[in-house]
C-alpha positions as CSV (number, residue, x, y, z in Angstrom):
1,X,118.5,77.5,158.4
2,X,117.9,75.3,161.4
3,X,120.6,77.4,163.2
4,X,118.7,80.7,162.5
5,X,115.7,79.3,163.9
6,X,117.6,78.5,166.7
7,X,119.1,81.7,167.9
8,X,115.4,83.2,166.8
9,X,114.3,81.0,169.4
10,X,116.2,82.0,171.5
11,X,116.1,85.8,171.3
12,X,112.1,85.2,172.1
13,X,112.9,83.5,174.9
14,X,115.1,86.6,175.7
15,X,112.4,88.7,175.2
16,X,109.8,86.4,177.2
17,X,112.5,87.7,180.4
18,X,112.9,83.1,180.0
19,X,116.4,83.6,178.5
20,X,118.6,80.0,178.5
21,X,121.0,79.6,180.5
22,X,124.4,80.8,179.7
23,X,126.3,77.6,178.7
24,X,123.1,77.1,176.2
25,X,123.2,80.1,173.9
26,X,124.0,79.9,170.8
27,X,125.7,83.6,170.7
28,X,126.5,84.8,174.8
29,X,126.0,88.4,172.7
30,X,122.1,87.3,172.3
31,X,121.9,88.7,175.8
32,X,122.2,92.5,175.2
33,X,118.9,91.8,174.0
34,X,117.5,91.3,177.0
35,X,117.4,94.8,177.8
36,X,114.7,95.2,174.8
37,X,112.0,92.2,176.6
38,X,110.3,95.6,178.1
39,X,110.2,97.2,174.2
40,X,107.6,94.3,172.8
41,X,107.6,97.7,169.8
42,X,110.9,96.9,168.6
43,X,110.9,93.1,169.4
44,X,110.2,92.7,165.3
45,X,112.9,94.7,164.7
46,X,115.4,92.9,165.8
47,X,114.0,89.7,164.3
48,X,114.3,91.7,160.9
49,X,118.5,90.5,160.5
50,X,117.6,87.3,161.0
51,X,114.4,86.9,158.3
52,X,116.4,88.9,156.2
53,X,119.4,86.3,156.0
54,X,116.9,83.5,156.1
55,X,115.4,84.7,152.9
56,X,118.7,85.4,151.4
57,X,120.0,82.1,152.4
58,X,116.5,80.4,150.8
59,X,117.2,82.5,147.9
60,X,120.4,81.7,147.0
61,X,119.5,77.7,147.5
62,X,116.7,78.1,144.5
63,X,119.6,79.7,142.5
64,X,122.2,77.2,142.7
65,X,119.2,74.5,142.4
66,X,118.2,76.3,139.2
67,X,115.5,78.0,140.1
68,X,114.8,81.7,139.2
């Protein structure tokens, strides 16, 4: 989880035209991103793969902690 904040992190920073420097991304791929920094309308989208695996991720913790 701390990971997917992470690269979230640093996609907005992307999209902010701030991105970190090449030897500091997580994923070098991040940075076909920064083409969308002048599309703030589909900024959200491409959060959505990450939120999505965050909540799948948090999901599957509460089922192998027993919770339903």
């Amino acid at each position: 989880m701390e990971s997917l904040s992470a690269i979230e992190q640093q996609v907005s920073l992307i999209f902010q035209d701030k991105p970190p420097d090449d030897g500091a991304l997580i994923w070098p791929e991040l940075m076909m991103l920064q083409n969308a920094a002048a599309m703030p309308s589909r900024h959200e989208v491409a959060f959505l793969p990450f939120q999505a695996l965050k909540k799948l991720l948090s999901t599957a913790g509460d089922v192998h902690a027993g919770v339903t």
